[in-house]
N, C-alpha and C positions, 0 to 999 in steps of 0.2 A: 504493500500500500504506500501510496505518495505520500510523500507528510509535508512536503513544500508545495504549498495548498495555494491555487489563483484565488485573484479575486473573483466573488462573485455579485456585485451590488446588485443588479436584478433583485437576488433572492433577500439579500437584507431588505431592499425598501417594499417588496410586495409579503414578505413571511414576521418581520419583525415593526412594529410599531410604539415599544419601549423599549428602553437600555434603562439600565439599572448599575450601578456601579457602586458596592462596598470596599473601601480603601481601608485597611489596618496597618499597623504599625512597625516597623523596623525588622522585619525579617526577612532573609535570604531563600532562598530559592531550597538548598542544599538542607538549611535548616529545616524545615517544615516536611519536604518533600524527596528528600534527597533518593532516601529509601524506599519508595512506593514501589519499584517492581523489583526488590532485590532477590524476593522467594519466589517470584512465575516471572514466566516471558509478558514482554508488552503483545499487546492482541494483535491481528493480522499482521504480526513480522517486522512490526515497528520499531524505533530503535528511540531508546529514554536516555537522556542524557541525565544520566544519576549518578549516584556514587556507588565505589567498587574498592575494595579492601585492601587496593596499593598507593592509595592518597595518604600523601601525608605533609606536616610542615617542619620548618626545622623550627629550636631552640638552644639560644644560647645556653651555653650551664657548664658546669664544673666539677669535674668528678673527687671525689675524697683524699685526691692529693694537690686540691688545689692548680690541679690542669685544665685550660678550657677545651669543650668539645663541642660538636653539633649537635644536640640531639634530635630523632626523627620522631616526629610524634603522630603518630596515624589517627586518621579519621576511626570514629566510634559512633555506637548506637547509645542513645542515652538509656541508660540502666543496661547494658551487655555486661553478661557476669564475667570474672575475669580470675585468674587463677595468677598462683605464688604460691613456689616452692610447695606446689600441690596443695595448695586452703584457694579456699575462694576467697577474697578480696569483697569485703561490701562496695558496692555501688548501685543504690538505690535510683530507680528513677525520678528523675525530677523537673518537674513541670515550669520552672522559674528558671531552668538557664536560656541563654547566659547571664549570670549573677556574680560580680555588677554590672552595671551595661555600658558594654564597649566602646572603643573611641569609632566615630562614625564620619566627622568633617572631610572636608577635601582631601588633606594632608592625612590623617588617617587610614585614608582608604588609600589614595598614593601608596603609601608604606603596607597594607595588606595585600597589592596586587600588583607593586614592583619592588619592594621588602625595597625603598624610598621612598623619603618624606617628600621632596621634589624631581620632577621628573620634567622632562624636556615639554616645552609646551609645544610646538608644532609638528616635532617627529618623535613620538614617545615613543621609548622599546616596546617589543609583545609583553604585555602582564604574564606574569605568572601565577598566580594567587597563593604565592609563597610565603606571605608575611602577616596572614592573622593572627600567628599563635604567642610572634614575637612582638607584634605590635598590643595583644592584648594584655602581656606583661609588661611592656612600653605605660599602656596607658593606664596600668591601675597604681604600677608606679611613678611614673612623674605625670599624667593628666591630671586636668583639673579635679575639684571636690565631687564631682557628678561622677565617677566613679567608684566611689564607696570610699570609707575609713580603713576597711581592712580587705587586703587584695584576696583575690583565690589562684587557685591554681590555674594558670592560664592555658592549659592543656586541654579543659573543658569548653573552650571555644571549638574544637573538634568533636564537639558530642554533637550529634544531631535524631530529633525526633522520628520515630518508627511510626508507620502508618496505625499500628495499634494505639499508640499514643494522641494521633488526629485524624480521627474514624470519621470525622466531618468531610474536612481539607479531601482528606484521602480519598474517601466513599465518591466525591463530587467526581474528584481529579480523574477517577478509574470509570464512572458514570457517563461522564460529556467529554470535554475536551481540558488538556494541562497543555498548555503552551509553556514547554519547558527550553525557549530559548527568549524568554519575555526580559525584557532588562527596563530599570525603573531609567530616567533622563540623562543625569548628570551624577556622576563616582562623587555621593557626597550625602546631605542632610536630606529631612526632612521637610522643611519648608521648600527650600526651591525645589525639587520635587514634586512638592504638591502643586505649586506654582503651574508647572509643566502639566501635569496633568487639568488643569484649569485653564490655563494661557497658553499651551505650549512655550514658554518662553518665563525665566526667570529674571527678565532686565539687568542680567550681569550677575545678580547674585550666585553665590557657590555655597557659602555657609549659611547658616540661620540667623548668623550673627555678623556685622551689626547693624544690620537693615532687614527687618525682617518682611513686613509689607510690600505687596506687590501691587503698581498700579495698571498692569497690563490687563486688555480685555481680553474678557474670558469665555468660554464656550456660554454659557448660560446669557453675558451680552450678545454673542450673535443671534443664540435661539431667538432673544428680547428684540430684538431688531429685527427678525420676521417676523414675529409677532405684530410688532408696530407698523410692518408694512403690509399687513393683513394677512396673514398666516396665521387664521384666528384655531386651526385645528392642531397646533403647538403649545406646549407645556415644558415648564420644567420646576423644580423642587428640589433641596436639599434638607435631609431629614437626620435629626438625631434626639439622641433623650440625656445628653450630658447633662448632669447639674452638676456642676463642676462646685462644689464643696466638700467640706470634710465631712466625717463622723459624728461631729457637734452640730450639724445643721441638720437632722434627720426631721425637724417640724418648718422645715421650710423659711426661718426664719431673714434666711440673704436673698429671698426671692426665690421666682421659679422657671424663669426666662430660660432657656435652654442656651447651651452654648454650644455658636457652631466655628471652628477654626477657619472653617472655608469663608465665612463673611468679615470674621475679623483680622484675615490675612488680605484677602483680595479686596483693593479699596473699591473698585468697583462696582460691588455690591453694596456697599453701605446705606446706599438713597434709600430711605423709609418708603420711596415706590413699590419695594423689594420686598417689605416686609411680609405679605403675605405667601414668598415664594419659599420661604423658610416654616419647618415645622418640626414636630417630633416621630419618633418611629411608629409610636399608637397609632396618629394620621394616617403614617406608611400602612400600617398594616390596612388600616379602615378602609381605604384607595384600594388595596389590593382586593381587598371581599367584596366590594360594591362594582370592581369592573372602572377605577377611575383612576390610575395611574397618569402621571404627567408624561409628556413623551420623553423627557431623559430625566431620571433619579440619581442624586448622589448624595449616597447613607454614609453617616459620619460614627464610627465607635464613642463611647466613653473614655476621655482620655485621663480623666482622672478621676476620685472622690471611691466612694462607696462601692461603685457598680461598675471600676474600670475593667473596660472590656477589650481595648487596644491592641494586646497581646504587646506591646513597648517592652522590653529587659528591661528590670526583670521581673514584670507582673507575671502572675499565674495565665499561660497560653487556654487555658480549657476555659474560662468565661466567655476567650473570643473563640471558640469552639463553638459554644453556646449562641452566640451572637449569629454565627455563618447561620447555624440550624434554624433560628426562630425567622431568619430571614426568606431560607428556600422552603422555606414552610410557609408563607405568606405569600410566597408568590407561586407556588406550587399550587396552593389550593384554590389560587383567585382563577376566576373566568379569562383572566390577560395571560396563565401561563407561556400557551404555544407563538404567543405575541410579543414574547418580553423574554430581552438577551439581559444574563445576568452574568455580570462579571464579579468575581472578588478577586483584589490583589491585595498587594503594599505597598507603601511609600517608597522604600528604600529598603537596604540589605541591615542598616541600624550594626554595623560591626560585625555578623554573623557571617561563619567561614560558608562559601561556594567555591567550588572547582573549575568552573567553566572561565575562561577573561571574556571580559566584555568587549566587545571591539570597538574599531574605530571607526572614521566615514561619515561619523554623526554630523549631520546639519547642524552650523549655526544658524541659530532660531535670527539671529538679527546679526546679517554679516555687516550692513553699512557701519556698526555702534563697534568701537574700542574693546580690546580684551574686555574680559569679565574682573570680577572679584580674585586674586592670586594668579594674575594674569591669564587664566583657565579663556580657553577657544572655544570653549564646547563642538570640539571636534568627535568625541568619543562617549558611547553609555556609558553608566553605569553599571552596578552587581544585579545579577541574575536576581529577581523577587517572584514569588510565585502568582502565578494566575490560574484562574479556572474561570472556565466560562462554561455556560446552564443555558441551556435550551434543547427540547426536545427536538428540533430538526437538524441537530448534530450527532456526530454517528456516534456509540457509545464506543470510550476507551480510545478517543482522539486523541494523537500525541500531536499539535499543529503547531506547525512552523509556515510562513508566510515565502510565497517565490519572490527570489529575488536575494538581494544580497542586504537588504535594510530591515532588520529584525523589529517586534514589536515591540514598542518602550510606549513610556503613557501617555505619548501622543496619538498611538494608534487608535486610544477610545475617544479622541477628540476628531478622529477622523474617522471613525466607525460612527460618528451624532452625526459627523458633516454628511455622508453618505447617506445615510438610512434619513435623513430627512431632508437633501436635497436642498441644502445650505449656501447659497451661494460665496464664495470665497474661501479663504482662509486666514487663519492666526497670524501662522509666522512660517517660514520657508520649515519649522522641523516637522508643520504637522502637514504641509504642504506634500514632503518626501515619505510621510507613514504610510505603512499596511493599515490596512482596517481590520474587522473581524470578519467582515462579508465570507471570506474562506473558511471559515468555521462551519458553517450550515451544508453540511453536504449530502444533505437528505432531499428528496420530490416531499416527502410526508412524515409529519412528526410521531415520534416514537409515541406508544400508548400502554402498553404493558410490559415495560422494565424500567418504569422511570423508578427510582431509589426513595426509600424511606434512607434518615441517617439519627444515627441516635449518640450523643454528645455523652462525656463523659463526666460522671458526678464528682462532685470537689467539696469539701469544707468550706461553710462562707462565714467566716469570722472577723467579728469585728476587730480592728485596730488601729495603732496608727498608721496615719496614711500616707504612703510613698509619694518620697517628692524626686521629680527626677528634670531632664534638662529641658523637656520640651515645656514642662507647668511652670521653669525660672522662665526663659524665653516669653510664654506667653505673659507672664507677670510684668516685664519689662515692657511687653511691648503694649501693656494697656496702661503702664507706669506714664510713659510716651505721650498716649492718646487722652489720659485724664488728669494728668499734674498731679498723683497722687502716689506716694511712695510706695512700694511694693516689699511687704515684709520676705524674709528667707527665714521663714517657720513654716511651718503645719497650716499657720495661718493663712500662706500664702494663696488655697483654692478657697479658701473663704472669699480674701480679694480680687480674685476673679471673676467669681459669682458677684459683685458688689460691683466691680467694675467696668464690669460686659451687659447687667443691666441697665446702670448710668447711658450707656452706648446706645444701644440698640433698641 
């Protein structure tokens, strides 16, 4: 079977009239999915680009006479028993690595995928992705505080999750289609990333820091703009259920305004025109039972408080486990199924080791405009992040890769909206040069009796206190920015966001 799949727009704009898009948080490709066909072949003869037992990274270290040496440290299953001098060795599974969470910036990722901190900007060597294990020692000891207090063994950056572990992720990925050569924009954070998958284009920026707002227009202004030029049979919506507080707020008392990162990164959204384009998941779901979906959705996790479901290092992955399920269950059961393409990814790879380099070729999104932020071209993707895409007119156990030499990165779902709705124009020359998803659908007639139940994995939900990590400092700064009011570095600080984001919005 071909796995470097044409387009087919035809069959997007007559078979699909929603997209759907759940974006989560900082995980690689290899992480999450690395292992999915390691115990059976991929279906009709297909070829998975996963992990295989002779991966490994070096680390520096020093043997017990004070000699340095390389050590080889090989990729691993999270919780695979492990034997010494004949005992087994404890190694429990654990659902929070990597713990703490890894260095992820430009320069960090440099140094995990040319084991350099700088690398030539115009003719970079081939990556090797030989430097996560030493870079994740790098950055628990001299990185900033957002690393933890106290380092772990940075050899667990090599641990990665077993399909038994994400019987969600998994069950989808083995169900529809894994596009296991999906790469997130730019070798770097979060925010510009997300940027990219909104703009195509992060106005130079590379890091989240220290400009984290983006004022490029966004897919949801173009939909806005046919709309306004009478394309009255368009929609779009950004949903989530963040209340971005602590454990002390559980009666509601900083408010109840939902918070979405997508409005308060992209200044473009901000006009109170907007307001009712924004809502929560309950909505989501209510849309989904009633047959009213907007023509593009894009669901936003909990990034912090009570209910974080992100899956971010180093929160517990099984909440966003939880998260996938309650979603393809609402759109599973609505009347819009066989009409509504659902994508879930990630942002970014968030530190987590992958095997595959990302390549080059990448489109600058704005070639007229001056290097970027650390002189970056945006010549090259980013780390491999997982995708799955859900829809019943795809053939099950799709391993899709797009023809051509331009892989899908998260431009490709801003040009799978442009396509499937007949969009006139484009962003910027990177979503200009994207695949779409149109090659995913490679069915006459949608599946009707093997579509998958999945069932998520149960976890302890206990109260405590609440993890603060670099993207809730980030967001506190940058509402510090937009309201003149100082941003505590406690516990407090989701309180202030919730206080801060209502002021706003």
């Amino acid at each position: 079977m071909d796995q470097y799949l044409e387009p087919q727009p035809e069959k997007l704009q007559h078979f699909i009239q929603h997209v759907v898009v759940l974006m989560l948080e900082n995980r690689s490709f290899d992480n999450l999915l690395g292992w999915l066909y390691t115990d059976e072949a991929p279906p009709d003869g297909q070829h998975f680009e996963g992990l295989s037992w002779d991966l490994w990274n070096p680390l520096e270290n020093i043997d017990t006479d004070g000699i340095s040496f390389i050590e080889k440290v090989p990729i691993e299953k999270n919780g695979q028993v492990k034997k010494r001098w004949g005992k087994e060795i404890p190694n429990p599974v654990d659902f929070t690595l990597p713990d703490p969470d890894p260095g992820e910036g430009y320069k960090d990722t440099n140094h995990q995928l040319f084991q350099k901190y700088e690398v030539p900007l115009l003719y970079p060597p081939p990556p090797n992705n030989l430097g996560f294990v030493q870079n994740y020692q790098n950055a628990m000891l001299y990185g900033a505080f957002s690393f933890g207090d106290e380092p772990c063994n940075p050899r667990s950056i090599m641990k990665c999750y077993t399909p038994e572990q994400t019987p969600v992720l998994s069950e989808l990925a083995r169900s529809f289609a894994v596009c296991d050569h999906y790469h997130c924009s730019i070798p770097s954070q979060t925010i510009p990333n997300r940027d990219f998958v909104h703009a195509a284009t992060s106005l130079g920026r590379v890091n989240n820091k220290p400009d984290a707002p983006c004022d490029a227009k966004t897919i949801f202004n173009q939909i806005q703009d046919a709309i306004d030029a009478g394309r009255t049979e368009l929609s779009w919506g950004i949903f989530g259920n963040n209340l971005f507080k602590s454990e002390k707020d559980r009666e509601g008392e900083f408010g109840d305004k939902h918070f979405s990162l997508t409005r308060l990164m992209m200044t473009q959204l901000h006009g109170q025109e907007f307001d009712e384009n924004f809502g929560t998941l309950d909505e989501f779901a209510e849309r989904c039972h009633h047959g009213d979906l907007p023509s593009y959705s894009f669901l936003e996790p909990n990034y912090g408080g009570p209910g974080q479901n992100d899956q971010h290092p180093p929160s517990d992955i099984r909440p966003g486990e939880q998260l996938i399920a309650d979603i393809y269950n609402m759109i599973k059961q609505s009347p819009l199924f066989e009409q509504t393409l659902f994508i879930i990814t990630y942002d970014e790879h968030g530190g987590c080791y992958d095997h595959v380099p990302p390549p080059g070729g990448a489109k600058n999104p704005d070639p007229t405009n001056p290097p970027g932020q650390d002189g970056f071209l945006f010549n090259r993707f980013g780390v491999r992040v997982p995708c799955v895409v859900v829809n019943p007119f795809i053939k099950k156990g799709l391993i899709a890769r797009p023809k051509g030499y331009v892989p899908f990165d998260h431009t490709s779902i801003i040009k799978t909206v442009q396509t499937c709705f007949m969009l006139e124009g484009h962003l910027t020359e990177r979503d200009k040069a994207a695949p779409d998803f149109s090659c995913l659908l490679t069915l006459d007639m949608p599946r009707g009796d093997d579509i998958p139940d999945v069932k998520p994995l149960k976890w302890d939900v206990q109260a405590g206190e609440d993890s603060i990590n670099d993207l809730h400092r980030l967001i506190g700064e940058v509402l510090e920015n937009m309201t003149g009011k100082p941003a505590p570095n406690s516990s407090d600080l989701l309180e202030f966001i919730q206080i801060a984001y209502n002021e706003l919005f």
